[in-house]
Structure formats: structure tokens, C-alpha cells
N, C-alpha and C positions, 0 to 999 in steps of 0.2 A: 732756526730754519732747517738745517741739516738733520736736526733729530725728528723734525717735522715731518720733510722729506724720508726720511728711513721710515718710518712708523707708516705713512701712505704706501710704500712701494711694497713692504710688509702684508700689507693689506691687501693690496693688490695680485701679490702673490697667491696668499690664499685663498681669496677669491677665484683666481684664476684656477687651482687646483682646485679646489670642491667642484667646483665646474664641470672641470673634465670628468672626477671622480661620479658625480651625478649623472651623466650621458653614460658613460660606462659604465656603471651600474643600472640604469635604464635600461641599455641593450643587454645586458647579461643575466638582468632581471625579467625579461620581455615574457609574460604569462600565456599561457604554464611552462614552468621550466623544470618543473619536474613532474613525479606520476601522482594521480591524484585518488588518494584516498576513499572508498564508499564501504560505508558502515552498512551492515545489514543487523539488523535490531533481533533476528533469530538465527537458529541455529542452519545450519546447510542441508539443500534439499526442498525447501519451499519456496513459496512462490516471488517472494520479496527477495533469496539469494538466486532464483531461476534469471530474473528481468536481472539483477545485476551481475549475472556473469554471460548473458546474451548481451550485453550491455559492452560488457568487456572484452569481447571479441573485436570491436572496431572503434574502441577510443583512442589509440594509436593512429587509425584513419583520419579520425573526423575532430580531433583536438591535439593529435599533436606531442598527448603524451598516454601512456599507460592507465588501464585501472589497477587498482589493488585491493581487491572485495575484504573486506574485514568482519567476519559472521562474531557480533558480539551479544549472544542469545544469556536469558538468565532474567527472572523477576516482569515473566509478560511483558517481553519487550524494552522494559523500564533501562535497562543496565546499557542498552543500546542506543537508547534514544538521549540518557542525559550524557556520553561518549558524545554523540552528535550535537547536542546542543550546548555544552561546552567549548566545542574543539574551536581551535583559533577562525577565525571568519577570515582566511586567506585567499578562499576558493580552493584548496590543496584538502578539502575535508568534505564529503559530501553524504548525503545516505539515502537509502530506498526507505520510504513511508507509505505505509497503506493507512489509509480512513482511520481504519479502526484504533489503529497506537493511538491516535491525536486525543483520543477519550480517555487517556489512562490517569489523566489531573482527577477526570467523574468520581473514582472509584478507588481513590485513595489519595496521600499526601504523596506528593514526586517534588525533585528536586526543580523541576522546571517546569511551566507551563506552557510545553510544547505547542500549543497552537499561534504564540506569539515570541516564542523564543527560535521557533524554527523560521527561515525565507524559503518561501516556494519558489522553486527553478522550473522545474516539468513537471504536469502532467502524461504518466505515462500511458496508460492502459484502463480499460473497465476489468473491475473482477468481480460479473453479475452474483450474487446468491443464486444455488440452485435447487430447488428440493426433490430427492431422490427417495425411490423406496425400491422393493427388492421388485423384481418383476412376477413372482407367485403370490403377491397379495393380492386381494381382493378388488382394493380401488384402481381405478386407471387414469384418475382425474382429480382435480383438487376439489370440485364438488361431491366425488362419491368420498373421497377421504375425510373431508369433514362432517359429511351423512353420517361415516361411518364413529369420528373420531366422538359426535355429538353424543351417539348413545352409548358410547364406551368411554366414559370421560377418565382419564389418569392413565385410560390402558396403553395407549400410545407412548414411546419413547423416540425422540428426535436428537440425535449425536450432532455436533459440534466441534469447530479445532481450538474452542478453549472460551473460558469466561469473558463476556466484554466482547468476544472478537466479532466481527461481521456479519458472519453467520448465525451466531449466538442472537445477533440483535433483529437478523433475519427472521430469525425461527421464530420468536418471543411476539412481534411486531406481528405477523401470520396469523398464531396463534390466539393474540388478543383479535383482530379485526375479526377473525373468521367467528369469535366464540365459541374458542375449545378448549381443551383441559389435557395439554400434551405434556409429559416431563421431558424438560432438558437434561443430557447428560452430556457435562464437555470431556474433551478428549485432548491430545497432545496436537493432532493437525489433521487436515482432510485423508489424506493417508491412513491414518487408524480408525476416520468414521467408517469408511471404506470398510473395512475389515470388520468391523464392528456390523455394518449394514450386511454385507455376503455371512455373517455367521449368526445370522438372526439375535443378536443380543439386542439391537434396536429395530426400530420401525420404520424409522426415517432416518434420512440424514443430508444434512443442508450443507454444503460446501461452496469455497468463496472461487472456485474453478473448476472448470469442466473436465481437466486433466486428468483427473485420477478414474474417474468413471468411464471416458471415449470408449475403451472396448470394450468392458463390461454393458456399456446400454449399446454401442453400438455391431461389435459381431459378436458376443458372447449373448447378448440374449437375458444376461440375469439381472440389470437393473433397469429401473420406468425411472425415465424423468420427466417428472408431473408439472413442473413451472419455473420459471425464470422471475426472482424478485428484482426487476428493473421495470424501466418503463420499455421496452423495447426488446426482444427477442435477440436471440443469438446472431452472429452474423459467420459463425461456424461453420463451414461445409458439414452436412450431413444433417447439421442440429437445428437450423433455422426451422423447424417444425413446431418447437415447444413452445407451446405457448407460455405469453408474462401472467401473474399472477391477477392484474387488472383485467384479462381480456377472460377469466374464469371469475370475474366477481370479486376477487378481494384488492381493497384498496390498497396496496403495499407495496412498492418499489422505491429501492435504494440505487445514489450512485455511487458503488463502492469502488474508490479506485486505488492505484497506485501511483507514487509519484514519486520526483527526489528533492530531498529540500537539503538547506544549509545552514551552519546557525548565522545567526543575525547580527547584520551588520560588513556581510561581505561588500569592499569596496564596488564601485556601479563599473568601473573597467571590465573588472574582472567577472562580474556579473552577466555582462552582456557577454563577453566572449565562450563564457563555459553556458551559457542557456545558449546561443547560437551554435555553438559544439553540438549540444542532448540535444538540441532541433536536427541538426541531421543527422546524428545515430538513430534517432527514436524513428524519424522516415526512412529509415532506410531499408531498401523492399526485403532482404532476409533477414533484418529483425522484427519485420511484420511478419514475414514468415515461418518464423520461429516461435514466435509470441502466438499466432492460429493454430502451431504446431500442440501447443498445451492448452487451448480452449482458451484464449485470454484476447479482447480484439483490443489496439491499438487508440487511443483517443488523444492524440498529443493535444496541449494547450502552452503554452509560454507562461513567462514569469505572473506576466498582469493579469492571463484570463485565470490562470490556476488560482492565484490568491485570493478572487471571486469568491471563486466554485470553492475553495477550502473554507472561508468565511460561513460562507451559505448554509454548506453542508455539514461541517461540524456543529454549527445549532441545529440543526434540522435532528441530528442524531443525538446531540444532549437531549434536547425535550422526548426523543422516540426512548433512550436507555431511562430516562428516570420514570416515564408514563409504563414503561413493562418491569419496572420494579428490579431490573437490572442492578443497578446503582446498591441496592438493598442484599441482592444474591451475595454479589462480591464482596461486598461490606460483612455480612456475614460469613462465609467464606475463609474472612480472612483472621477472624477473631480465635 
């Protein structure tokens, strides 16, 4: 009975301890308790490390703890994204994703298939397609450009910030509905179509933001911008004039957005508390204002409505990449 007794009190004991150790670590654990990580899939300076370091000016505010931008560029996003889709599902790990990545399973073997290996947390922002030409060209319209593009088939070149990307699927998608005969030529990012556009090496050039062009079309005078591939117009100061490429005739708009997803499998505590975090940073009125600041407007969604719209819209853009023969470029491409 005595050894009985020792063996329960025993027991009791530890019980009693883990107990406390439990609440104590509870509270000491209490999420987030430290800074939370955001991978960006490219290098610095674009539009997916722009939203995460606008991002990173008030996560201290509105969660509580730090961001810590981590630009892990290299293999069209790929190097970035299996980082993200890997990393521990603690909620201590998170990353900016645009549309376009979630395609990159289309267009080769990847280590993950990010459209179900990532959780969508927010949607951040729209980043319509835009198509641009120099402003001493001929056309001033998407119907004189393709009058023009019909009887000069090939002669056209349309720049790009790179194979597969947005734009690239922008441009391709255009060019099929309208029935023309344009060359793609990609490039490293909106930045050098730019360059490429002002020194007449191209003819066009489609960019997944209006940032890089603002002076240029708008006090400088040297570039037209002939259409918007969304269903809906800019909501821009100064730009809400361009027309979408539907309201000139061609069937074509995308919703190209940006978001932050996590890999799969983050606990739902934790879940909820860092989506209610990005819900108030992403409203918060200077990071809307910051975000209008480089041509990009603002379209928050939560956990449930983004994983929709990412469902939705990642088929919607497999069947547009393999009907423009995308899927075949890159494949090519890579051989």
C-alpha cells in the first residue's frame, strides 16, 4: 500500500508539473513571438519585394512583431518558391506570390506543386497588364495597332519581364484573340521593357505595372498607353482614362494579382491571428497609398475568399498558357 501510495503521489507530482510547464509555455509561446519571416521569390526592386517592404513598415503595428523580407531570386522564381513551400508551417514563414509563379509546375518539373502546397492568407493587390507603345508611333489605339500589326505580320516586337510571367501571358492571349503575328521577346523585368521601349528596340511593351511608365506617359510625353488587360480600368489618379482591352474589341482580361501565401498546413490559431494582422496592414490608408503611389490598387480578400479566386484563376490561366502555346516556348527554351 505504501509503494502504492508513493507511485500515485509520484504521479501526481508530475502531473502537477507539466501542468504548470504547459501554461508557461503557453504564455511564453503566445503567437507571434518572434519576427516573421517573408520570402520574396525574386531579386530586389520589383514589385513583389516593393508590397513586401511597404508591408514591412507596419508589421510591428499591426501584428506585433517585425517583418524580415528575404529576396530569394534564381530559376524564375522556382528557388523562391520551393524555400516557401517547404519552410516549417509555424506561421513564422510567409511569402509574396503573384499569379504568375503558381504556373511554374505548367512549364517544367518543380519540386512542389505550389498551387496546393501553398495556403492562401491575402490577397493583396491587382497588377492589371498594360500595353504600352512609344508615343511617336503611328497607332493611338488598339484597333489602329492591330490594322496596322495585320498588314505587317512578324514586324511587331512586344517586350516582356520574362517567360511564363503575366505579361508574357498578357501579350500572347492579345495577340491570339486580335489575329496577329507579334514577336515576343522577354526580358529580365518591367524596368528593362522600359528601356528596351524608349530605345526603339521593341514596339510594344506589356508590363504587370504602371510604375515604371507614370512619367514617361504621363509629363514626359514619350509613351501611349493603349489598354488595360483587366475587366475594369485603372483606378489610378491621372490614368483612369485607358481604356480595357474589352471596351476596344478584344476579348482579353486577366486578374493578375498579388498575394501572401504559407506553406500548408499552418495551425488555424495561428492562421487566424496573422490573416487578421495582413487584414489590417493591407487597409491601412498609407499602404494604400503607397501601393497608388507605383500604379498598383489595393483589392484585399481573406483567407476563404483568396483560395477561391486562386483556384478559379489558376485554371483559367493553365488553359490561356497551353492554348498560346506558352507551355511549348518554355519547354523549348529550356532544352
Amino acid at each position: 500500500m505504501a509503494e502504492t501510495n508513493r507511485i500515485l503521489l509520484i504521479s501526481l507530482v508530475i502531473f502537477w508539473c507539466m501542468t504548470i510547464m504547459t501554461r508557461s509555455c503557453g504564455t511564453e509561446a503566445k503567437y507571434p513571438a518572434k519576427p516573421i519571416t517573408v520570402i520574396v521569390p525574386f531579386a530586389a526592386g520589383g514589385t513583389t519585394d516593393t508590397i513586401a517592404r511597404m508591408m514591412e513598415k507596419s508589421a510591428q503595428q499591426h501584428l506585433g512583431q517585425p517583418f524580415i523580407v528575404v529576396n530569394r531570386s534564381g530559376g524564375a522564381a522556382i528557388s523562391g518558391m520551393n524555400e516557401l513551400a517547404g519552410a516549417n508551417p509555424d506561421g513564422y514563414t510567409i511569402g509574396v506570390v503573384p499569379v504568375s509563379v503558381m504556373l511554374q509546375p505548367l512549364y517544367g518539373p518543380t519540386r512542389y506543386h505550389y498551387p496546393t502546397a501553398l495556403e492562401p492568407l491575402a490577397k493583396v493587390a491587382s497588377a492589371p497588364a498594360i500595353i504600352a507603345t512609344r508615343a511617336d508611333q503611328s497607332w493611338h489605339n488598339i484597333s489602329e495597332l492591330v490594322e496596322y500589326a495585320k498588314k505587317h505580320p512578324g514586324e511587331i516586337k512586344f517586350g516582356h519581364a520574362g517567360l511564363g510571367t503575366s505579361p508574357h501571358i498578357a501579350g500572347e492571349a492579345f495577340a491570339r484573340e486580335a489575329g496577329i503575328d507579334i514577336v515576343q521577346v522577354p526580358f529580365k523585368g518591367d524596368s528593362e521593357v522600359l528601356v528596351a521601349l524608349l530605345g526603339g528596340h521593341i514596339q510594344l511593351g506589356v508590363v504587370a505595372t504602371l510604375s515604371p511608365l507614370k512619367e514617361h506617359a504621363k509629363n514626359n510625353g514619350t509613351i501611349r498607353l493603349l489598354g488595360v488587360v483587366e475587366e475594369k480600368r485603372l483606378t489610378i489618379p491621372g490614368f483612369e482614362n485607358i481604356p480595357t482591352l474589352k471596351e476596344q474589341g478584344i476579348n482579353v482580361a486577366f486578374n493578375f494579382w498579388n498575394g501572401l501565401a504559407a506553406p500548408k498546413g499552418i495551425p488555424t490559431a495561428e492562421k487566424a491571428k496573422l490573416a487578421a494582422g495582413l487584414k489590417r496592414m493591407i487597409n491601412d490608408p498609407i499602404f494604400k497609398k503607397d501601393m497608388a503611389d507605383i500604379g498598383m490598387s489595393v483589392e484585399y480578400l481573406g483567407p476563404d475568399e483568396f483560395s477561391e479566386e486562386w483556384i478559379i484563376d489558376n485554371a483559367k490561366l493553365a488553359k490561356v498558357v497551353k492554348e498560346t502555346g506558352i507551355t511549348e516556348v518554355i519547354a523549348a527554351q529550356k532544352q
